[in-house]
C-alpha positions as CSV (number, residue, x, y, z in Angstrom):
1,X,0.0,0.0,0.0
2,X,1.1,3.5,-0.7
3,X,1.6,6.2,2.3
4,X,1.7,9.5,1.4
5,X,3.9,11.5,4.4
6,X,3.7,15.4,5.3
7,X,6.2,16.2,7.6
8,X,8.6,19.2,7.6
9,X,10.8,18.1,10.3
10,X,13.8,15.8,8.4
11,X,14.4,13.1,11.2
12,X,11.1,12.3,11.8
13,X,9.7,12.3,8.3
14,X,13.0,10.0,8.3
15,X,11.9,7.5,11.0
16,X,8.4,7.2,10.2
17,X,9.6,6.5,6.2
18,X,12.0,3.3,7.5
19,X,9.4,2.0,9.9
20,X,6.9,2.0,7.5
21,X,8.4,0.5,4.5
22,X,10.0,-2.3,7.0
23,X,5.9,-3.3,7.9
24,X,5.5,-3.3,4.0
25,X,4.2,0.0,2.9
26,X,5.9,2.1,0.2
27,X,6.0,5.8,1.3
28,X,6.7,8.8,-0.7
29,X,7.8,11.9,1.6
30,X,7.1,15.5,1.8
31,X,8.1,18.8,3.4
32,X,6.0,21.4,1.7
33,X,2.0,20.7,1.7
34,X,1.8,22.8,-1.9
35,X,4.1,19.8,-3.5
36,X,1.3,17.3,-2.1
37,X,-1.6,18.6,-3.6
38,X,0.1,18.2,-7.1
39,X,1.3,14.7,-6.0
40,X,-2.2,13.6,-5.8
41,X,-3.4,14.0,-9.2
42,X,0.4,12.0,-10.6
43,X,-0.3,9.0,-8.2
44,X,-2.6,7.2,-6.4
45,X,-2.3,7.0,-2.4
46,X,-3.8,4.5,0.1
47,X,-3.4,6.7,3.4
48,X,-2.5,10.0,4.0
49,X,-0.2,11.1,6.9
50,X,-0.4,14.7,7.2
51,X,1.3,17.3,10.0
52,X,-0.6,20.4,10.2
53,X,2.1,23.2,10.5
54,X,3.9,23.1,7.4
55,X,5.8,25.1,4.5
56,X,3.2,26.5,1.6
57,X,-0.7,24.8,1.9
58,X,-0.6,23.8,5.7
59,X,-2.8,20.4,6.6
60,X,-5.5,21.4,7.2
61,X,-6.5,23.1,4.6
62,X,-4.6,20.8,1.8
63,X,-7.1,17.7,3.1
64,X,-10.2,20.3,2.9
65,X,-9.0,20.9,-0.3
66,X,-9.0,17.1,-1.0
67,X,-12.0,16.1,0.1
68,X,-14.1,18.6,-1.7
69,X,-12.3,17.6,-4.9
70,X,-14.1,13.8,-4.3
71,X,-10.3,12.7,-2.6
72,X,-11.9,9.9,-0.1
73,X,-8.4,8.9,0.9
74,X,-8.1,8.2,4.4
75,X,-5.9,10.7,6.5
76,X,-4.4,11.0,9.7
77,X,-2.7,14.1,11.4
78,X,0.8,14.4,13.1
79,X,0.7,17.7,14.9
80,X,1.9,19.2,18.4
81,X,-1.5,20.8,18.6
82,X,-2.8,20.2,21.5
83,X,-6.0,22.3,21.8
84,X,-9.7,20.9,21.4
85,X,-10.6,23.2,18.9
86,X,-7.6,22.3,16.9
87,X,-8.8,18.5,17.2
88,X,-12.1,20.0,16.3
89,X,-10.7,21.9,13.1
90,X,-8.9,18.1,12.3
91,X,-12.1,16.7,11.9
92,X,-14.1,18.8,10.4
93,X,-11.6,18.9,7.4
94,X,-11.7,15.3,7.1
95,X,-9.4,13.2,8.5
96,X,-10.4,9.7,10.3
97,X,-7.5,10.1,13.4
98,X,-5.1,12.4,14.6
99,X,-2.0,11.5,16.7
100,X,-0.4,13.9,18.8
101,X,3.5,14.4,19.0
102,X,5.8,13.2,19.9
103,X,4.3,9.7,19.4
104,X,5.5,6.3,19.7
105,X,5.8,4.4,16.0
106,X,3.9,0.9,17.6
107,X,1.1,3.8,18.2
108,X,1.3,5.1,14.7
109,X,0.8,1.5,13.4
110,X,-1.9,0.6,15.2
111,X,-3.8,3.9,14.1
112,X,-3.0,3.1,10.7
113,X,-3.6,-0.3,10.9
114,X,-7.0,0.6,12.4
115,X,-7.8,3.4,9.6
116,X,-7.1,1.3,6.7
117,X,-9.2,-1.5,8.2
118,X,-12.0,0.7,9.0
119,X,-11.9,2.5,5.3
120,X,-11.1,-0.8,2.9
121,X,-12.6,-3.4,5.2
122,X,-15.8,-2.3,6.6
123,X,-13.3,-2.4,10.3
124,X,-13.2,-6.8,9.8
125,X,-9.9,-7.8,11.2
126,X,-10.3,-10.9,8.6
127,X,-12.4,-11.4,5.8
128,X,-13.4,-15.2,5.9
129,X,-13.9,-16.2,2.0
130,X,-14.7,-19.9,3.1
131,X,-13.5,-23.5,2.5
132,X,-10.7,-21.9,5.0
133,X,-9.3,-19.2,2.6
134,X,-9.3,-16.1,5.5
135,X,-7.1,-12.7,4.9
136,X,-5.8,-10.8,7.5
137,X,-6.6,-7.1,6.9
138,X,-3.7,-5.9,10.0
139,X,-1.1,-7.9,9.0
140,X,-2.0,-8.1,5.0
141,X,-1.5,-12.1,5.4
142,X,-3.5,-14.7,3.1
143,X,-4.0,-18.2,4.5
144,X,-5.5,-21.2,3.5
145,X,-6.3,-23.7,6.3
146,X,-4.0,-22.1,8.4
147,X,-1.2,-22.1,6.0
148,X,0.6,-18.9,4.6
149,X,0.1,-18.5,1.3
150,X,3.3,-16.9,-0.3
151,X,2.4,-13.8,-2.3
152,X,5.1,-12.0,-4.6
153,X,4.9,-8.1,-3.2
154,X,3.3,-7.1,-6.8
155,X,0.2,-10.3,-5.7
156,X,-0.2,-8.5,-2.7
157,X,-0.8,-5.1,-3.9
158,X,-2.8,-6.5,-6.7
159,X,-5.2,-8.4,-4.4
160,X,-5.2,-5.1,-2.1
161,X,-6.9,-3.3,-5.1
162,X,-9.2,-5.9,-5.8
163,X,-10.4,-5.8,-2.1
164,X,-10.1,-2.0,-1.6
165,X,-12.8,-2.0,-5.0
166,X,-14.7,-5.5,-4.2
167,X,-17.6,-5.9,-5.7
168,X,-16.9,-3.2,-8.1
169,X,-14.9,-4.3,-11.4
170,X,-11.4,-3.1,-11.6
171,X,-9.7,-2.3,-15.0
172,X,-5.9,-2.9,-16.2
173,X,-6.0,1.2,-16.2
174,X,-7.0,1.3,-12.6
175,X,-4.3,-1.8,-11.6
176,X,-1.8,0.3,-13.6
177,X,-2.9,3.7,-11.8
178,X,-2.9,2.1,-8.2
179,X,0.0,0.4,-8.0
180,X,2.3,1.0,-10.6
181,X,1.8,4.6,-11.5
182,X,2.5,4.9,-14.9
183,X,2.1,2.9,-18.3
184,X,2.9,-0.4,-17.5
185,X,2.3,-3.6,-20.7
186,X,-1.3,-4.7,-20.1
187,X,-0.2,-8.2,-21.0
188,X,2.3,-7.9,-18.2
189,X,-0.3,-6.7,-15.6
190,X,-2.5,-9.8,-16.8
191,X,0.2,-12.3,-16.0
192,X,0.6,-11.1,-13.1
193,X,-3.5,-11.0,-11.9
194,X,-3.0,-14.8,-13.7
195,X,-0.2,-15.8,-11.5
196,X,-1.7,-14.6,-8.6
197,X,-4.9,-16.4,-9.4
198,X,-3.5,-19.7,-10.1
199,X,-2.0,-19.5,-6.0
200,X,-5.4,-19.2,-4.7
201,X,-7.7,-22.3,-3.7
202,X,-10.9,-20.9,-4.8
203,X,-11.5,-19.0,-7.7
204,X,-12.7,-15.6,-6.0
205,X,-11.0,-13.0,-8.3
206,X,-13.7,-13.5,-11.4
207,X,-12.6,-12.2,-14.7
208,X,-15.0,-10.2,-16.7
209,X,-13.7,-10.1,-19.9
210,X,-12.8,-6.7,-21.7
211,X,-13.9,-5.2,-18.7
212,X,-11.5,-6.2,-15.6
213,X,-11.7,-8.7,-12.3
214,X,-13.5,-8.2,-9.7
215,X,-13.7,-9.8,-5.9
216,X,-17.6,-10.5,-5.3
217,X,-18.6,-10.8,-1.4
C-alpha cells in the first residue's frame, strides 16, 4: 500500500519512512503541503499522513482541499496541537484520526492499521472467503487452512486493489494507476493477476472479460 507522508521536520519524516516501508508499505515523503496537492493527481495513495504546520498549503486546509475535490483517501494528522478546537478543526476537514507528538511508532501502526481497516474493510480484522481461505486485513496475510500463502509483493498489492474496490470491477487502467503509476504492458499486468490467481484455492478474483476482475462478497 502506498503512504503518502507530510512532515517538515527531516528526522522524523525519516523515522516514520524506514518504519513503514519495513511493515510493507511504500512511502513517498514531503516537506512542503503545496508539493502534495500536485502529487495527488500524478499517483494514487492508500493513506495520508499529514502534520498540520507546514511550508506552503498547511494540513488542514490541503485535506479540505481534498476532500471537496471527491479525494476519499483516508488521512491522519501528526501535529503538536494540543488544543480541542484544533482537534475539532482536524475533523471537520476530514481526516479519520489524529496523533499527537511526539508519538510512539507501535502507536502510529496501530492507528493506521485501524484506519485502513475501517476505510477498505468495513473495520473486519479478517475477511473469511470460506473453505478456510481467511485474509488478515492488520497484517495483509493470506492463509488457506492455516497455511501462509506466499504472495510475490506485486500479488499483494494487486489483491489489495481488488479488495479495496470489491464488488466493483477493476480495470488494467486502474491496476496500472494504483499500484504501478505509470504505463505499464497490459499483458504484463495480466500475468501477473493470472499468477496470482492460479495460487489461490478458490477462484474468488472472477474475470470479466474486456472489462476487468473483480472480488464479489
Amino acid at each position: 500500500m502506498r503512504v503518502l507522508l507530510l512532515e517538515d521536520e527531516y528526522m522524523l519524516r525519516i523515522s516514520v519512512t524506514e518504519f513503514l516501508e519495513e511493515l510493507g508499505f511504500e512511502v513517498t515523503g514531503f516537506s512542503n503541503g503545496d508539493r502534495v496537492h500536485e502529487a495527488t493527481y500524478e499517483t494514487h495513495f492508500d493513506l495520508y499522513l499529514l502534520d498540520v504546520n507546514v511550508p506552503g498549503i498547511n494540513g488542514f486546509e490541503l485535506l479540505r482541499t481534498l476532500r471537496k475535490e471527491g479525494d476519499k483517501t483516508p488521512a491522519i494528522f501528526l501535529t503538536s496541537m494540543v488544543n480541542v478546537n484544533d482537534l475539532q478543526e482536524g475533523y471537520k476537514s476530514g481526516c479519520c484520526d489524529y496523533i499527537r507528538k511526539p508519538f510512539d511508532l507501535s502507536e502510529l501502526q496501530l492507528r493506521i492499521m485501524h484506519a485502513l481497516k475501517s476505510h477498505y474493510h468495513d473495520g473486519e480484522n479478517k475477511l473469511d472467503f470460506g473453505e478456510g481461505l481467511v485474509y488478515d486485513t492488520e497484517y495483509f496475510t493470506l492463509t488457506h487452512n492455516g497455511e501462509t500463502i506466499g504472495l510475490s509483493k506485486t500479488e499483494k498489492e494487486i489483491f489489495g486493489v481488488l479488495l479495496k474496490h470489491k464488488n466493483q470491477i477493476v480495470s488494467v487502467d486502474m491496476f496500472q494507476n494504483e499500484i504501478w503509476g505509470e504505463y505499464v504492458d497490459p499483458a504484463n499486468i495480466r500475468v501477473q493477476i493470472n499468477n496470482l490467481r492460479k495460487k489461490l484455492p478458490l477462484e474468488i478474483i472472477q474475470n470479466r472479460r474486456g472489462l476487468g476482475y473483480i472480488i464479489e462478497r
